[in-house]
N, C-alpha and C positions, 0 to 999 in steps of 0.2 A: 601549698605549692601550686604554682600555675605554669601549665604549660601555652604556650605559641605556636599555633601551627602555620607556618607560610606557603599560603598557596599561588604564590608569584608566577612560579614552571609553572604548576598546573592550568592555571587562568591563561597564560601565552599558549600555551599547549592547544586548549580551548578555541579560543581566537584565531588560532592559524585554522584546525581542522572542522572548526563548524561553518565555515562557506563552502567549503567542497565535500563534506557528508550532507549538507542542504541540496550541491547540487546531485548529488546520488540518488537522495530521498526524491527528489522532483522526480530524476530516468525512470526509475523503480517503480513507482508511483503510476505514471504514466503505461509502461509494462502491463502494469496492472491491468489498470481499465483498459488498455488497449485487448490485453488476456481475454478481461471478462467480457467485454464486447465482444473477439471474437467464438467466444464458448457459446452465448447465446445464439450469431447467425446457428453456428455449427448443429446446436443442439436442436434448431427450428421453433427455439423459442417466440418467435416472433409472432404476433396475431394484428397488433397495429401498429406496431414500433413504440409502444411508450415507455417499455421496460426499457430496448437498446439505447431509447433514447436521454435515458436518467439516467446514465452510468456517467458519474463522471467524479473528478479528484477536486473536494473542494478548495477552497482558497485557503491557505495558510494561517492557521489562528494562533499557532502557539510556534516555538522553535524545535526544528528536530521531528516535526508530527506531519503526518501528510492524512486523509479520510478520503478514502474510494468510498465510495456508495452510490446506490440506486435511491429515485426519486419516487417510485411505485410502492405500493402496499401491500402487491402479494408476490414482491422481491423478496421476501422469504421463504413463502411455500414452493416458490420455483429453486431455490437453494437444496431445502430441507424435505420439501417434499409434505402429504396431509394424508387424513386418511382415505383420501378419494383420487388422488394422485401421486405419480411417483416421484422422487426428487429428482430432480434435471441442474446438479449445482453448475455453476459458473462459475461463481468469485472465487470458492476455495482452492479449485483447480488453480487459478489465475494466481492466487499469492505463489500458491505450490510451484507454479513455475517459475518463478524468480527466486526463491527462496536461495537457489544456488549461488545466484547474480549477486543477490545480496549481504551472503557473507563472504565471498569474492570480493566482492567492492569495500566492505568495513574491512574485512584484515589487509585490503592494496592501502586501504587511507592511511591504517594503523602501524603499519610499517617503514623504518626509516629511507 
């Protein structure tokens, strides 16, 4: 026995709500790095700008996915902290803060 499953709704469904959860994922996104930049002036991260200045939301490679990141090497021990200094994070803070934005914004998309 063979079953069919049509995913016709689903695919429109699709279609309609993945241009405007793209344009969310971009605001959000943007939040972000805007977050984690402001976490490091605040924190006094700064020694030559190179960290502040690698913060940024790459370009789009797949759908649905957005990548904040820093351009520095010891963008993690400023996060996480070593054992010769303390952790000063940024980024986590910064998702943390939208986190709310962001399931606000997917259940406003998801609703009729």
């Amino acid at each position: 026995m063979a079953y069919i499953l049509d995913t016709s709704k689903l695919d429109r469904i699709i279609d309609r709500l993945q241009p405007r959860a793209e344009m969310v994922l971009d605001k959000l996104a943007r939040d972000i790095e805007a977050g984690w930049k402001g976490r490091i002036i605040e924190k006094h991260v700064i020694d030559t700008g190179a960290y502040l200045n690698s913060v940024h939301v790459k370009p789009k490679e797949k759908p649905l996915e957005r990548i904040i990141s820093d351009g520095v090497e010891y963008g993690v021990y400023q996060e996480f902290g070593t054992t010769r200094i303390a952790a000063r994070p940024c980024a986590s803070p910064a998702v943390e803060a939208v986190r709310k934005s962001f399931d606000a914004a997917f259940t406003k998309l998801f609703r009729p």
